[in-house]
C-alpha positions in Angstrom: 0.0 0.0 0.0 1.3 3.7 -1.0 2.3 5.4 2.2 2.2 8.7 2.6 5.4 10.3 5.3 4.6 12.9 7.4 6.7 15.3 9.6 5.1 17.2 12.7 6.1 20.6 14.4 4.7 20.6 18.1 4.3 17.5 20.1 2.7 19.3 23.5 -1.3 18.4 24.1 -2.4 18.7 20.7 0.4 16.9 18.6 0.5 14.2 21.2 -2.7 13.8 20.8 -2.4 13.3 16.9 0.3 11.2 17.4 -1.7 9.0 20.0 -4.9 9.1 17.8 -2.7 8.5 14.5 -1.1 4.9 16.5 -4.7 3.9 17.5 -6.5 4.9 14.3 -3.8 4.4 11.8 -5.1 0.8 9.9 -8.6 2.4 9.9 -7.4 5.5 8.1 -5.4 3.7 5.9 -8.5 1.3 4.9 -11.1 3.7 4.1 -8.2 6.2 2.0 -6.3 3.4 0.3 -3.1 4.8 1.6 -1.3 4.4 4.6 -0.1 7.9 6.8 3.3 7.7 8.2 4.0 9.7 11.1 7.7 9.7 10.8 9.3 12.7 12.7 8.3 15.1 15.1 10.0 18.3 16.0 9.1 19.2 19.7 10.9 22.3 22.2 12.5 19.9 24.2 12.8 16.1 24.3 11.7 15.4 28.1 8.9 17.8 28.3 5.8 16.2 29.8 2.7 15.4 27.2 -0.3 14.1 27.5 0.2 11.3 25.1 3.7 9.7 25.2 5.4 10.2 21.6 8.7 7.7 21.3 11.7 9.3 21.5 13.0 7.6 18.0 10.8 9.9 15.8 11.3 13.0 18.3 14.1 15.8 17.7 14.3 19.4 18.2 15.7 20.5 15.0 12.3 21.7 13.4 14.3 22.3 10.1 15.3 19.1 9.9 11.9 17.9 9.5 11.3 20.6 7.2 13.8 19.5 4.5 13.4 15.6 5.5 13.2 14.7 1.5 11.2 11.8 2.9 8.7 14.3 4.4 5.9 14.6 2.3 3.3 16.5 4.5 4.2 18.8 7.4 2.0 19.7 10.2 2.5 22.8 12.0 0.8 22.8 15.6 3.5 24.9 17.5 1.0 28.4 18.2 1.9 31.5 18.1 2.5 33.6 15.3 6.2 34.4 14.8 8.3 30.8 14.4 5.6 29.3 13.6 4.9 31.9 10.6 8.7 30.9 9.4 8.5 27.4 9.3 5.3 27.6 7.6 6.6 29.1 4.9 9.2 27.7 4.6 7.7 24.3 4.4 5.7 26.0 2.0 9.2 27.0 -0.2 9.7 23.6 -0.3 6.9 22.7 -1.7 5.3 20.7 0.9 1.1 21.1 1.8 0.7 22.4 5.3 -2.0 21.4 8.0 -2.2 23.7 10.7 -4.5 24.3 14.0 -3.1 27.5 14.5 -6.3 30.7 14.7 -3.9 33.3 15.5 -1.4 33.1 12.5 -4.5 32.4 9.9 -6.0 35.5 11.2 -2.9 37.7 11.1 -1.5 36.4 8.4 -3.4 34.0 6.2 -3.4 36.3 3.1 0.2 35.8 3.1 0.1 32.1 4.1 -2.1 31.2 1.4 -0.5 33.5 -1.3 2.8 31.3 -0.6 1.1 28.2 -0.8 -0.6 29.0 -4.4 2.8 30.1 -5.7 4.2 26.8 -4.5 1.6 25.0 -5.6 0.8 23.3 -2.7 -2.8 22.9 -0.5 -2.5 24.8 3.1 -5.2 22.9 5.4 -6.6 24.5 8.2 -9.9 22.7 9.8 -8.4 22.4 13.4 -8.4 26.4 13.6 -11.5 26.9 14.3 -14.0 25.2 17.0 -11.8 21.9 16.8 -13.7 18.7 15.8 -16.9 20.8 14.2 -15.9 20.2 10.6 -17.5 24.0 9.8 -14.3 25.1 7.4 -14.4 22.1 5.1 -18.5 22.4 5.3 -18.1 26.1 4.5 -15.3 26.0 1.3 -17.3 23.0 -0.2 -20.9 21.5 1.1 -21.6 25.3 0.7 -19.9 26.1 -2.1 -23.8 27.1 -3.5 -24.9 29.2 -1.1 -24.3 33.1 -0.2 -24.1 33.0 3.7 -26.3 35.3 5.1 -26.2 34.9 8.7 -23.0 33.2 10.8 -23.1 33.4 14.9 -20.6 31.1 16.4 -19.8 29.5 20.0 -16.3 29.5 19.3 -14.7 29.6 22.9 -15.1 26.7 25.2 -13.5 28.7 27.8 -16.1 31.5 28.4 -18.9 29.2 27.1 -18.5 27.2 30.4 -18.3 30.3 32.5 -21.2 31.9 31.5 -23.0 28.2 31.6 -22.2 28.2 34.8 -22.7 31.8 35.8 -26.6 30.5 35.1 -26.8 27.2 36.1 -25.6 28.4 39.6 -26.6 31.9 40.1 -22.8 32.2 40.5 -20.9 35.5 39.9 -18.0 36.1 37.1 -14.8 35.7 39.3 -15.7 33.2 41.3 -16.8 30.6 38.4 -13.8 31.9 36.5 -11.3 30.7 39.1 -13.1 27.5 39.3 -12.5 27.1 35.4 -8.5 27.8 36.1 -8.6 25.0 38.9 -10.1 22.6 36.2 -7.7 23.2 33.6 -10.4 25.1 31.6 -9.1 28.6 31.6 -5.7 29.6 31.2 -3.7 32.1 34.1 -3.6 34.7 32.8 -7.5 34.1 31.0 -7.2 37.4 28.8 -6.7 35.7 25.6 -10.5 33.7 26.2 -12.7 35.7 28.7 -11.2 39.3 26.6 -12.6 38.0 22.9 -9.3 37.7 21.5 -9.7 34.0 20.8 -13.0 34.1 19.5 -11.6 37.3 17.2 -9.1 34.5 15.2 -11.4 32.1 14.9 -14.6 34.6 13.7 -12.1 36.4 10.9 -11.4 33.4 9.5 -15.0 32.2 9.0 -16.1 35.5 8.1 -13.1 35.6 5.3 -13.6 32.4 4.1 -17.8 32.7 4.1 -17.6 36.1 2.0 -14.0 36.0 0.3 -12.4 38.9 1.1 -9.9 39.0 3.9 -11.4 40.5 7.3 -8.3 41.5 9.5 -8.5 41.3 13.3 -8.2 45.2 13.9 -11.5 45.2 11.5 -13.6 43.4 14.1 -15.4 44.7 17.5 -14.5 43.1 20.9 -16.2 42.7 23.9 -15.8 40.1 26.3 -17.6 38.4 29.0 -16.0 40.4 32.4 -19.0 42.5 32.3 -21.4 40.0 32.9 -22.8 39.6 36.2 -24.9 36.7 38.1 -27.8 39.7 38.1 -27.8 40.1 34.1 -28.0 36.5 34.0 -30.9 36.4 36.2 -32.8 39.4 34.7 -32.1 37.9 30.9 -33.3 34.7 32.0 -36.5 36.2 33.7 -36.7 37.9 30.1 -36.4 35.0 27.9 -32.5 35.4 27.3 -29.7 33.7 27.5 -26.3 35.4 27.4 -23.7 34.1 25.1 -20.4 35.0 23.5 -20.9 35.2 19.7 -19.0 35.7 16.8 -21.3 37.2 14.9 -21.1 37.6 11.0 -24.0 39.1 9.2 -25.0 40.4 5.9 -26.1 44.2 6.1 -28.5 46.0 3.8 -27.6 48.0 1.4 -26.3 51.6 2.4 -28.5 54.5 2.4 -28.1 58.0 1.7 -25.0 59.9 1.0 -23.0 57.0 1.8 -24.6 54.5 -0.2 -22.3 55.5 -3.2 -19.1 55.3 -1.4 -20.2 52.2 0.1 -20.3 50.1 -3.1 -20.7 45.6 -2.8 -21.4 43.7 0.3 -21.3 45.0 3.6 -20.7 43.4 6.7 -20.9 43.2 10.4 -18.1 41.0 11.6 -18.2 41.3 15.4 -17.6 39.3 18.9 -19.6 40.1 21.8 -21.5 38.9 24.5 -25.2 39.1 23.7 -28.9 37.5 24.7 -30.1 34.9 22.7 -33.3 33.6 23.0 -34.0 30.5 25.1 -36.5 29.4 22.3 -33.1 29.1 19.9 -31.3 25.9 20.1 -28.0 28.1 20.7 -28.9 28.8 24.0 -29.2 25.5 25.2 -25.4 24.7 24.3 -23.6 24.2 27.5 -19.9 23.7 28.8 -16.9 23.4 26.5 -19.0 22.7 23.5 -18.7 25.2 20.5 -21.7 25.5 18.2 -21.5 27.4 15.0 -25.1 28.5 13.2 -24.7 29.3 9.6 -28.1 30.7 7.5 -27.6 30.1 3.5 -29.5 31.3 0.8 -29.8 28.0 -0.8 -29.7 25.7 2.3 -31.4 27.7 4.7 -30.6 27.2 8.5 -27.5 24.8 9.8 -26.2 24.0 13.2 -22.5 22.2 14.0 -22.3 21.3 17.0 -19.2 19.5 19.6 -15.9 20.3 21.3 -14.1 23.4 20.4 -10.8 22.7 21.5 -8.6 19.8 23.3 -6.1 16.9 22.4 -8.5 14.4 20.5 -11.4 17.0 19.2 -8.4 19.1 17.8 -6.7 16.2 17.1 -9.3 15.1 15.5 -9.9 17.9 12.9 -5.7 17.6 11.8 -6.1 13.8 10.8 -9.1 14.8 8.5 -6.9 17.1 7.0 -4.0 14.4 7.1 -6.4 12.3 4.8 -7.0 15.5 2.2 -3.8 16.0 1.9 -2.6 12.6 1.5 -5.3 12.1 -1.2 -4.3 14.8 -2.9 -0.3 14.1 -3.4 -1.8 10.2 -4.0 -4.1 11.8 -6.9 -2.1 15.1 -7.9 -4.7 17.4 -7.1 -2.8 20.4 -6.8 -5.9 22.5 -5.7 -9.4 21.8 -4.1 -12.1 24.6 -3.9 -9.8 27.6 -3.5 -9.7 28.8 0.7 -10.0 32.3 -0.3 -11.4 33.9 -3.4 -13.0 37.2 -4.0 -16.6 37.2 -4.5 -19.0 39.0 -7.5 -19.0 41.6 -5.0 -16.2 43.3 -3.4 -16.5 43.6 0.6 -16.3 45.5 3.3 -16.5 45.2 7.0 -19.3 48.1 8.7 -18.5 49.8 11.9 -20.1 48.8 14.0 -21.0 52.5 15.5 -22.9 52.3 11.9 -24.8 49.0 12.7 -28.1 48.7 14.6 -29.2 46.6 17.3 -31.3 45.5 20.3 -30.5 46.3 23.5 -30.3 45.0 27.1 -29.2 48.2 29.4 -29.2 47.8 33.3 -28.3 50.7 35.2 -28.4 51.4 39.1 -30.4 54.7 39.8 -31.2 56.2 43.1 -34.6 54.8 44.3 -36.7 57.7 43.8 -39.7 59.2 41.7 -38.9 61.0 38.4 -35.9 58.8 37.5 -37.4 57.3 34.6 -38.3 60.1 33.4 -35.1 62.0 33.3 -33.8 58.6 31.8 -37.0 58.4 29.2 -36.3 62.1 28.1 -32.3 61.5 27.0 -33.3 58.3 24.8 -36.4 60.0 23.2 -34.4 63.1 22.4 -32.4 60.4 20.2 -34.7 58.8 18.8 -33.9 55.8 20.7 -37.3 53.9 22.1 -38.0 51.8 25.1 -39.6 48.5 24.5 -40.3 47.9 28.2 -38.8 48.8 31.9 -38.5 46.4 34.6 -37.8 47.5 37.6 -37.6 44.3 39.8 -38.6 43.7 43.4 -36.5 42.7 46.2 -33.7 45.6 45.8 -34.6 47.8 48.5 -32.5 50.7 49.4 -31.1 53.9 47.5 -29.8 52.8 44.8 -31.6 50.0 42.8 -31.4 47.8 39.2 -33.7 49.7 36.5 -33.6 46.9 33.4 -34.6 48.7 29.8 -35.2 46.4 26.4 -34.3 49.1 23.7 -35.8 49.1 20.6 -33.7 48.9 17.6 -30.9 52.0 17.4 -27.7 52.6 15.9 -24.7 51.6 18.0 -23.4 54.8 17.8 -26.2 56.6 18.8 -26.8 54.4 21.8 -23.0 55.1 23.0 -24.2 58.4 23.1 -27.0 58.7 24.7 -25.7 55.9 27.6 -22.3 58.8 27.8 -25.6 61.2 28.8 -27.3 58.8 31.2 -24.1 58.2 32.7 -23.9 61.6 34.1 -27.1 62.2 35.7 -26.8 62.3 39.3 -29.4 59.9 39.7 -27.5 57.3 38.1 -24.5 55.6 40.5 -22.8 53.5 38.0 -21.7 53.0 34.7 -25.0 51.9 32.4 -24.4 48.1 31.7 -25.2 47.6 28.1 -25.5 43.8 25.8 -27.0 43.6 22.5 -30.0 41.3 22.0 -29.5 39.0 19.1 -33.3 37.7 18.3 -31.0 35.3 15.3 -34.5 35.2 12.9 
């Protein structure tokens, strides 16, 4: 049988755990592709470091250009993070003319267009399914089950991390620092957590769907973040009491068209490519996804409405994810094919990415007023004099004492507009804190 030799770049939790899973899973693979994978050399910081899976020290070695320019290596896999070495050896396996998997968000999103520029000059297939929401095959379904379909809609779980934090926020009543250094005990969070609980994660991972859904490259400075530090065990209970649940999305959606004196400058399709925690209704089945697990909605034109759904990250769902792409690749040296659908290609319609002080949205807004008569008026007056209107107030029970929770549901109003009218609320005296704002996301 024709094998096919491969040489990996990372041996820590996730490249141990392709190793492990490759070992155990090898004879299947190799049944069902006609080919066998040979794992042959891995290239690894240092050969005594401890790993989740144990890798034999034969194949290991800490010379990562060695297994570069192996002439026996066929395939290299790059699962080191970051986005400085692991930029170079990526192109330079590239230069060699050698495809490339790789599980690594960050470099795709910062810089992909380069990355895949290289890999069309060299001819070669870059593969990239573990970057995003690890086992959920949503890239390969996105380049070709829906190579049909203009995608309309896109709002993605895509962090495990502050999906089980604000799970459990819910579940337990519990507030935002005390569940988040529970997650830390359990290995769930990382110390320091910026990178997950600050949207930075879910930023990598939502530019890439967003450039490979519309075909125009989004870059990470393009895209709004918020993360979930601002959500409290009382805007979990007062969503839920509402209907809501709160969730970190990565949110990319087809605007209308522009209007006015902007609409010729803003020529093609225009986006909102955002990450932020919003309320989601309990009736949608994205509420109800708990934990670790990542969930990615997708609306087509053609297809209509989609829902992956499974671990976002770890050893075997990650490792998962890189032996699919193992398989493509091997297929493709095994059959020549120098190109499948193309990653990125630029649509009928050139792109660009909306402010998001330009798009509109729902609102969730709690502030903490002085308990006294005449608030909601003052309050009332500052939104009506922008054109901003109140779908309901809630002011809920059980608070007594000066200052209290006053819960509005805004209508639909530009983002920019409602940043300025929460700067006035802010500074009436009757108001003690800063206004606590969340988009509402009804996802119809």
């Amino acid at each position: 049988m024709e094998q096919v030799h491969i040489g990996m770049l990372g041996g820590g939790t996730v490249g141990s755990g392709v190793y492990h899973h490759w070992r155990r899973n090898g004879a299947l693979m190799a049944a069902r592709l006609g080919l066998r994978l040979q794992l042959s050399r891995v290239a690894v910081k240092a050969l005594d470091e401890p790993r989740p899976y144990e890798i034999p020290r034969a194949v290991l070695t800490t010379d990562w250009k060695a297994v570069v320019h192996d002439p026996q290596v066929q395939v290299v896999v790059e699962l080191v993070g970051g986005t400085t070495v692991a930029r170079t050896m990526v192109l330079e396996a590239l230069r060699c003319g050698k495809p490339v998997v790789t599980a690594n968000k960050a470099l795709l999103a910062t810089h992909g267009e380069e990355l895949f520029a290289a890999a069309h000059r060299a001819g070669v297939n870059l593969y990239y399914e573990a970057s995003v929401a690890g086992g959920i095959p949503i890239i390969k379904t996105l380049r070709e089950a829906f190579v049909g379909n203009r995608i309309t809609h896109l709002y993605g779980i895509v962090n495990g991390t502050c999906n089980y934090i604000l799970s459990r926020m819910k579940q337990e009543g519990a507030d935002f620092a005390e569940v988040l250094a529970e997650a830390q005990r359990l290995g769930y969070a990382e110390t320091p957590p910026d990178l997950d609980v600050d949207g930075d994660d879910a930023r990598h991972k939502t530019g890439i769907l967003a450039s490979l859904a519309h075909g125009f490259w989004v870059r990470p400075e393009h895209i709004h973040v918020e993360g979930i530090r601002q959500v409290s065990r009382l805007d979990m209970q007062f969503a839920g009491q509402l209907g809501y649940t709160i969730k970190l999305l990565g949110i990319v959606k087809q605007l209308p068209p522009a209007r006015g004196r902007s609409a010729r400058a803003a020529r093609g399709l225009r986006l909102q490519v955002s990450v932020y925690p919003a309320l989601v209704p309990n009736t949608h089945v994205l509420a109800s996804v708990q934990g670790v697990f990542n969930a990615v909605f997708v609306r087509g034109d053609v297809v209509g409405d989609t829902l992956f759904y499974g671990r976002g990250a770890g050893k075997d769902a990650t490792a998962s994810a890189v032996l699919s792409d193992l398989a493509d690749a091997a297929l493709d040296l095994a059959h020549g094919s120098a190109r499948r659908v193309p990653a990125f290609v630029a649509h009928e319609n050139h792109g660009t990415v909306v402010p998001l002080g330009e798009v509109s949205s729902r609102y969730y807004v709690r502030l903490s007023v002085v308990d006294r008569p005449g608030v909601i008026a003052q309050i009332s007056a500052i939104l009506g004099a922008a054109r901003i209107g109140i779908a309901s107030i809630i002011q809920p029970e059980g608070h007594e004492g000066e200052v209290v929770p006053l819960i509005l549901m805004i209508h639909d109003a530009p983002n920019a507009v409602m940043d300025r009218a929460l700067a006035r609320i802010a500074r009436l005296p009757v108001v003690k804190a800063p206004p606590v704002r969340f988009r509402v996301e009804s996802l119809e």
